[in-house]
N, CA, C and O atoms as CSV, one atom per row, in Angstrom:
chain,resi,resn,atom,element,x,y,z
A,1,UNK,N,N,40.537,155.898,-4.060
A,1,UNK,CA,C,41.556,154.870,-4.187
A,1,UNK,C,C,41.157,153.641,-3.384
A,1,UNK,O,O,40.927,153.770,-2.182
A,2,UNK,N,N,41.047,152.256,-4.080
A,2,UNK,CA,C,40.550,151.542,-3.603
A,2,UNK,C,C,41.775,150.561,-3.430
A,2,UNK,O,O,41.339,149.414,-3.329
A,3,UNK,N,N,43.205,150.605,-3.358
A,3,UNK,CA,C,44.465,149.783,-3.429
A,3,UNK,C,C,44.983,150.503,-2.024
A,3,UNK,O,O,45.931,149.795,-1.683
A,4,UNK,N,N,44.866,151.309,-1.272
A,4,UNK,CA,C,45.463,152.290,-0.244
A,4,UNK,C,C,44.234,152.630,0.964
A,4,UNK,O,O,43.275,153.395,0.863
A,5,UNK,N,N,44.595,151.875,1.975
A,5,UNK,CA,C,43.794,151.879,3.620
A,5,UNK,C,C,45.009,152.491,4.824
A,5,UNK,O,O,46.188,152.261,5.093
A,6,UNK,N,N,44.292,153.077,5.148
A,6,UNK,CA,C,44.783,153.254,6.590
A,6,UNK,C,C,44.184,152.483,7.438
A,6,UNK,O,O,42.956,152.412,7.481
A,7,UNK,N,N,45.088,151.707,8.338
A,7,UNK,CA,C,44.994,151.207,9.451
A,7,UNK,C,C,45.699,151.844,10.702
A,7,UNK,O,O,46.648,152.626,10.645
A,8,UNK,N,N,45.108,151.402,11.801
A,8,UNK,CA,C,46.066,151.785,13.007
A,8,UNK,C,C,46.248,150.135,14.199
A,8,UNK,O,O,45.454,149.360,14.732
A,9,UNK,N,N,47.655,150.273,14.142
A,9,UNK,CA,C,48.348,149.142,15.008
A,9,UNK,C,C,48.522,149.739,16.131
A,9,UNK,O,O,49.043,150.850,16.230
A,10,UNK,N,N,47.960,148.824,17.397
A,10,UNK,CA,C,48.037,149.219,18.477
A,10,UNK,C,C,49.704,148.770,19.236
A,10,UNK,O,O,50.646,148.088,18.832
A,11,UNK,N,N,49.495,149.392,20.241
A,11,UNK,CA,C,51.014,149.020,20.611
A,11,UNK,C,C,50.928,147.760,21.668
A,11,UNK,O,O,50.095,147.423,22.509
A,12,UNK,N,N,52.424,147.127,21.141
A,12,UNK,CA,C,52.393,145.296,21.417
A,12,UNK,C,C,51.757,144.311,20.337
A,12,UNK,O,O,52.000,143.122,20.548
A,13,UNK,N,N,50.671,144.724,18.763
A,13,UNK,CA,C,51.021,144.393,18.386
A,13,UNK,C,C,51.890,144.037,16.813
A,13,UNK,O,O,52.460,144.947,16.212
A,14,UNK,N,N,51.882,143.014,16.442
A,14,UNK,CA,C,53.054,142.607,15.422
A,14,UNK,C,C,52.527,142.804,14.291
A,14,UNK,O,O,51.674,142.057,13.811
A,15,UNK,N,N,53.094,144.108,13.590
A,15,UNK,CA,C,52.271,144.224,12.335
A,15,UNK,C,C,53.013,143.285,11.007
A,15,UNK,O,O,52.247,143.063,10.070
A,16,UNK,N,N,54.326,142.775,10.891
A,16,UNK,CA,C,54.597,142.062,10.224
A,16,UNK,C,C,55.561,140.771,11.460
A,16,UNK,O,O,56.148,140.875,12.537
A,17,UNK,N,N,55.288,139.814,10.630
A,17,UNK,CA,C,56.440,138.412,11.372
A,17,UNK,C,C,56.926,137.694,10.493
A,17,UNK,O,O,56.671,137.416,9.321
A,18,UNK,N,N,57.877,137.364,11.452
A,18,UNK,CA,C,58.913,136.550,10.322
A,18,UNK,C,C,58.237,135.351,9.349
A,18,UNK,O,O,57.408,134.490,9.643
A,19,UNK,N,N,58.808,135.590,8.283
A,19,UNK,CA,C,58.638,134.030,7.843
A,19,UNK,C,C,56.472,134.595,6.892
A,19,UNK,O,O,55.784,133.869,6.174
A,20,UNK,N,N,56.218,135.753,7.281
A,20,UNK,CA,C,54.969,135.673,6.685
A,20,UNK,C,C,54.637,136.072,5.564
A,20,UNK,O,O,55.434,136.918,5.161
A,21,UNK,N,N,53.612,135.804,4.675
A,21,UNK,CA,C,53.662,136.059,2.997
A,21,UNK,C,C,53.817,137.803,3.070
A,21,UNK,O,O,53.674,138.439,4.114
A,22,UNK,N,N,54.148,138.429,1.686
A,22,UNK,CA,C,54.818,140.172,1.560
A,22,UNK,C,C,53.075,140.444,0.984
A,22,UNK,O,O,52.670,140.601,-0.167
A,23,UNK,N,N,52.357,140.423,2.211
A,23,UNK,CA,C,50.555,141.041,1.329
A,23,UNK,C,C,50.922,142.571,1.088
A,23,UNK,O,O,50.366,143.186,0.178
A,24,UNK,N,N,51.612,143.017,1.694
A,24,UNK,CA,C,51.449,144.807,1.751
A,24,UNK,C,C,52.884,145.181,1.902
A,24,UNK,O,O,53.953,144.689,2.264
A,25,UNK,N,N,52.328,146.414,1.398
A,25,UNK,CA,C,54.025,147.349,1.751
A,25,UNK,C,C,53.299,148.648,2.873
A,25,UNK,O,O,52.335,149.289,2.454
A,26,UNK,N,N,53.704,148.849,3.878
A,26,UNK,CA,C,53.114,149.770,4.636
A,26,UNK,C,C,54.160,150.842,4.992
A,26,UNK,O,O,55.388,150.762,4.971
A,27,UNK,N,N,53.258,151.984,5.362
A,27,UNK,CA,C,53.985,153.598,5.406
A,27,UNK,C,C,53.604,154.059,7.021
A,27,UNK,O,O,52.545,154.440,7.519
A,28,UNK,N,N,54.866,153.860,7.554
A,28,UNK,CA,C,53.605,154.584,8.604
A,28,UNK,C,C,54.009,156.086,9.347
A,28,UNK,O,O,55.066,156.644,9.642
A,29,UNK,N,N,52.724,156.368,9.459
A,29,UNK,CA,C,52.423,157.794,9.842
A,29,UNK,C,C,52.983,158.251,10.888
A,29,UNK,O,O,52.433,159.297,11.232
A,30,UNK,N,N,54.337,157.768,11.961
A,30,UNK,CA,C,54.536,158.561,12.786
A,30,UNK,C,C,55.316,157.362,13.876
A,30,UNK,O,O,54.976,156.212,14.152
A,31,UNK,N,N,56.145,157.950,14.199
A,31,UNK,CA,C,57.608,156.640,15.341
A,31,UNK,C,C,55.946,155.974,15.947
A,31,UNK,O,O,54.751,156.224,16.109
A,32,UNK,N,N,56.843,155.145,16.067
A,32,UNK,CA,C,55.938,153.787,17.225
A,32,UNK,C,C,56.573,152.637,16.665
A,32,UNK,O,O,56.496,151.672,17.426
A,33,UNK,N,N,57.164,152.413,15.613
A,33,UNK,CA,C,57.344,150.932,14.807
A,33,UNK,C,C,58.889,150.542,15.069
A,33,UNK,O,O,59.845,151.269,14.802
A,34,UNK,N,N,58.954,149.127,15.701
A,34,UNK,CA,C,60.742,148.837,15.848
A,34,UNK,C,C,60.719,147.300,15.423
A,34,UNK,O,O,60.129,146.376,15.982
A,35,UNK,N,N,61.638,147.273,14.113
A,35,UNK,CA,C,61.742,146.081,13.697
A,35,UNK,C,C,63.147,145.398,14.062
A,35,UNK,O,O,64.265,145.902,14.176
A,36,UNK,N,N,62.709,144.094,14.203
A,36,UNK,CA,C,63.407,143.241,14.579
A,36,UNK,C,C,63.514,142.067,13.922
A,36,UNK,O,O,62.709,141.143,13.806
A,37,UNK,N,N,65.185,142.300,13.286
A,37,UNK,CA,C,65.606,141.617,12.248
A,37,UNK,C,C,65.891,140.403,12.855
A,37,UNK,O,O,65.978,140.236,14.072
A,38,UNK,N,N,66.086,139.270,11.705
A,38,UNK,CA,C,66.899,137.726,12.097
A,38,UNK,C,C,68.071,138.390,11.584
A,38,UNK,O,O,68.238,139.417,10.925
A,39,UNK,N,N,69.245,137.049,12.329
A,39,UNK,CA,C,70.396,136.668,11.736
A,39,UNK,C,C,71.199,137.793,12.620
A,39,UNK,O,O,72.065,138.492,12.093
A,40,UNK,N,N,70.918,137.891,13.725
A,40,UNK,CA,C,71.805,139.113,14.905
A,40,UNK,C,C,71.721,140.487,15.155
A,40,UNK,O,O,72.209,141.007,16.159
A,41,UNK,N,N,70.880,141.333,13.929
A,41,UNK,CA,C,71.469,142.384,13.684
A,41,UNK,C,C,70.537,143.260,14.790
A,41,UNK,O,O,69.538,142.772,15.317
A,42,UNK,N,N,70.963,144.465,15.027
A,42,UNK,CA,C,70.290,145.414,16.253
A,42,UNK,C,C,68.651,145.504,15.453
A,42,UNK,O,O,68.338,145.494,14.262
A,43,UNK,N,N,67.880,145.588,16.643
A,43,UNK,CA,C,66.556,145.980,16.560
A,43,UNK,C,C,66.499,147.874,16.206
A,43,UNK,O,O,67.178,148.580,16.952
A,44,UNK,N,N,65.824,148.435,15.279
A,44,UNK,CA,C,65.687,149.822,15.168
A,44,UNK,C,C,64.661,150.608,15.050
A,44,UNK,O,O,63.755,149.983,14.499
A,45,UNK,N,N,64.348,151.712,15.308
A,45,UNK,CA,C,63.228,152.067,15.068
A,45,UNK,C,C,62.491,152.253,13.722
A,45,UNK,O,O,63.356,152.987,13.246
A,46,UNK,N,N,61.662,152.173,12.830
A,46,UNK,CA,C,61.219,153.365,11.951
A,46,UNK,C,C,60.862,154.166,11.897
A,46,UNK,O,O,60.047,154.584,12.719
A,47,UNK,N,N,61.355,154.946,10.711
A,47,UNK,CA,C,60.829,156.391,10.698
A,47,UNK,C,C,59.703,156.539,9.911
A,47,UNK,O,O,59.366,155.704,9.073
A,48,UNK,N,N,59.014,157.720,10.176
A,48,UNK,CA,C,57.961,158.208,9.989
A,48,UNK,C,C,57.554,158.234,7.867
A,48,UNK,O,O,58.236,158.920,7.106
A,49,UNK,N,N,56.852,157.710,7.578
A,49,UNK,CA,C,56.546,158.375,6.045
A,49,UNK,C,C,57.841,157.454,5.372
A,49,UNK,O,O,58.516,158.191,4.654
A,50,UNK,N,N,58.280,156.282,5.402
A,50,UNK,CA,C,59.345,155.435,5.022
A,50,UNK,C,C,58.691,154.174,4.907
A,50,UNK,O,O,58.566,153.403,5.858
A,51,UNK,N,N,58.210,153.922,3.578
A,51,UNK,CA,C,57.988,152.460,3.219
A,51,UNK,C,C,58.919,151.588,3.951
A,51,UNK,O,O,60.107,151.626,4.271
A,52,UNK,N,N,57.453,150.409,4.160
A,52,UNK,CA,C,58.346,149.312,4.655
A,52,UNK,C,C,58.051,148.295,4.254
A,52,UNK,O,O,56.842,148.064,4.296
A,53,UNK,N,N,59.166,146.949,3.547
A,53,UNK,CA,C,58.474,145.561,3.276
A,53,UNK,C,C,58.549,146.000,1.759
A,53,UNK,O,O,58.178,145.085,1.025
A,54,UNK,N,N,58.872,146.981,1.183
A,54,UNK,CA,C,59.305,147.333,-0.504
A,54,UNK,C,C,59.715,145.667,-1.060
A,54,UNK,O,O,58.989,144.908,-1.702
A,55,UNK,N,N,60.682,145.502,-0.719
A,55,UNK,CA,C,61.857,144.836,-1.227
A,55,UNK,C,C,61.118,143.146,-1.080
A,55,UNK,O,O,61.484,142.500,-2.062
A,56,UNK,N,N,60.423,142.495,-0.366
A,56,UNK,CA,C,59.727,141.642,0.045
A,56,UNK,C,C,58.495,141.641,-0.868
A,56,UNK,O,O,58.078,140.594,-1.365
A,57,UNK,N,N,58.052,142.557,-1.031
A,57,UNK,CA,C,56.712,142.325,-1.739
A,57,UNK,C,C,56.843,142.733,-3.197
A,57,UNK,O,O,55.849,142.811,-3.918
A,58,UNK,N,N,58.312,143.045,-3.715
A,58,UNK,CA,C,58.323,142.802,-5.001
A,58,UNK,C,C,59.504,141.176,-5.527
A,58,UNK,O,O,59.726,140.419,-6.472
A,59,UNK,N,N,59.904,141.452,-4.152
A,59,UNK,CA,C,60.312,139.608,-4.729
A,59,UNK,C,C,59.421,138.575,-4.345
A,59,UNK,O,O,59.770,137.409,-4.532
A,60,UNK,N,N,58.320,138.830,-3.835
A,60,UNK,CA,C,57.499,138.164,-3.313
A,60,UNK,C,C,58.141,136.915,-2.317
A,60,UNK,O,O,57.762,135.745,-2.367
A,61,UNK,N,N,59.126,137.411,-1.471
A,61,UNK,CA,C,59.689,136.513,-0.341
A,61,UNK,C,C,59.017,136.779,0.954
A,61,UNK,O,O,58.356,137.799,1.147
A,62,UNK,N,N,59.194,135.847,1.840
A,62,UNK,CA,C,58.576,135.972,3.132
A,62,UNK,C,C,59.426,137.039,3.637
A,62,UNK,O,O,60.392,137.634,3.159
A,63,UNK,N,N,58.849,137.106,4.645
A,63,UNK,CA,C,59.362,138.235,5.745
A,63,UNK,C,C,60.678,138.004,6.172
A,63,UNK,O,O,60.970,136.808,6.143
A,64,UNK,N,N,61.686,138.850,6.611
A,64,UNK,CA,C,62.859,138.775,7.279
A,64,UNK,C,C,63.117,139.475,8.592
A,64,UNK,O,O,64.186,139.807,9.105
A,65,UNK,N,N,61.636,139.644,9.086
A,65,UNK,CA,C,62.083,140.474,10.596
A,65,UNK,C,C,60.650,140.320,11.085
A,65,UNK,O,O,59.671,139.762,10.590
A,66,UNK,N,N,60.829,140.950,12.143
A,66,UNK,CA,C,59.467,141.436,12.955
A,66,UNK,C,C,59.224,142.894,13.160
A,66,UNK,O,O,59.815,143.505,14.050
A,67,UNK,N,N,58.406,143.441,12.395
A,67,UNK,CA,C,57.806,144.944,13.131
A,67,UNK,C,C,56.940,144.724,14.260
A,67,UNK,O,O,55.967,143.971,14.285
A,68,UNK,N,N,57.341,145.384,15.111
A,68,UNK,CA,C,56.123,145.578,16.305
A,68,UNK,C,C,56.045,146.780,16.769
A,68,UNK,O,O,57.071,147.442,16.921
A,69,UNK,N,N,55.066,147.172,17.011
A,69,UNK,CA,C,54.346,148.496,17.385
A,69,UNK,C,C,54.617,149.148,19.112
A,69,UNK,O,O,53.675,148.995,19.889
A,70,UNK,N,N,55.599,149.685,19.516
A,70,UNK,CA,C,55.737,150.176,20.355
A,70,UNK,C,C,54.941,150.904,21.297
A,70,UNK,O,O,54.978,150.939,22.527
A,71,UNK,N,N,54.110,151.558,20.334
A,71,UNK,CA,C,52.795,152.677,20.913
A,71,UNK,C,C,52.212,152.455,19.487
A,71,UNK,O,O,52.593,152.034,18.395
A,72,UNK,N,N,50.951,153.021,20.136
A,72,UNK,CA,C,50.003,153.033,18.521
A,72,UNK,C,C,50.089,154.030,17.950
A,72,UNK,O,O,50.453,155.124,18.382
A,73,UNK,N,N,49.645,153.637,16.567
A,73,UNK,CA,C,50.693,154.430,15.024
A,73,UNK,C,C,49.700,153.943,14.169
A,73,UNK,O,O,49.445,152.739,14.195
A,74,UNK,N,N,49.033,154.781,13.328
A,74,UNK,CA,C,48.589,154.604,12.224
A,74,UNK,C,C,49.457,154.197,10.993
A,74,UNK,O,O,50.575,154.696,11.120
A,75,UNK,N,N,49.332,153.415,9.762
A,75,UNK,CA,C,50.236,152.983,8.757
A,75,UNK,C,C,48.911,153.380,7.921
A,75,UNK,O,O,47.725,153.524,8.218
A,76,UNK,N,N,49.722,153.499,6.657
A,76,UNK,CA,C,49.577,153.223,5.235
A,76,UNK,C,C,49.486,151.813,4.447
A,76,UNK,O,O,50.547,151.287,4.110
A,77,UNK,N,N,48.689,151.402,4.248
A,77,UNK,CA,C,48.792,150.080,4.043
A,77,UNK,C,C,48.601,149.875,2.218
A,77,UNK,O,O,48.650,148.753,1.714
C-alpha cells in the first residue's frame, strides 16, 4: 500500500494546526494525542485507533483545532 505510512510524532510536537490545509486523515496507534479546539471548547484527549481530521479532508476545509502530541505516539497517516 502505497496511500498508508506510519509515522511517529514526538511529544510537544503539533501534528495538525489550526487554519492548515486537510493533507491527511490520521489514526493513531495509542493515547498521547490532545486536541485543542477554537471557539472555547475543552481541550481532550484521543483515543487510540479513531480517525482524525475525517470531516476536514473530505470538505477539504482548513483545520479547526490543534493536535499536539503529549508523549510520542505513532499515527496512521
Amino acid at each position: 500500500m502505497n496511500e498508508v505510512c506510519r509515522a511517529r510524532v514526538r511529544a510537544g510536537e503539533v501534528l495538525v494546526g489550526r487554519g492548515s490545509p486537510p493533507a491527511f486523515v490520521y489514526v493513531p496507534l495509542g493515547p498521547g494525542l490532545t486536541v485543542l479546539p477554537v471557539g472555547g471548547y475543552a481541550e481532550s484527549a484521543l483515543h487510540p485507533w479513531v480517525p482524525v481530521g475525517t470531516p476536514g479532508a473530505i470538505r477539504r476545509a482548513g483545520r479547526n483545532a490543534d493536535i499536539v502530541a503529549e508523549r510520542d505516539v505513532d499515527v496512521l497517516m
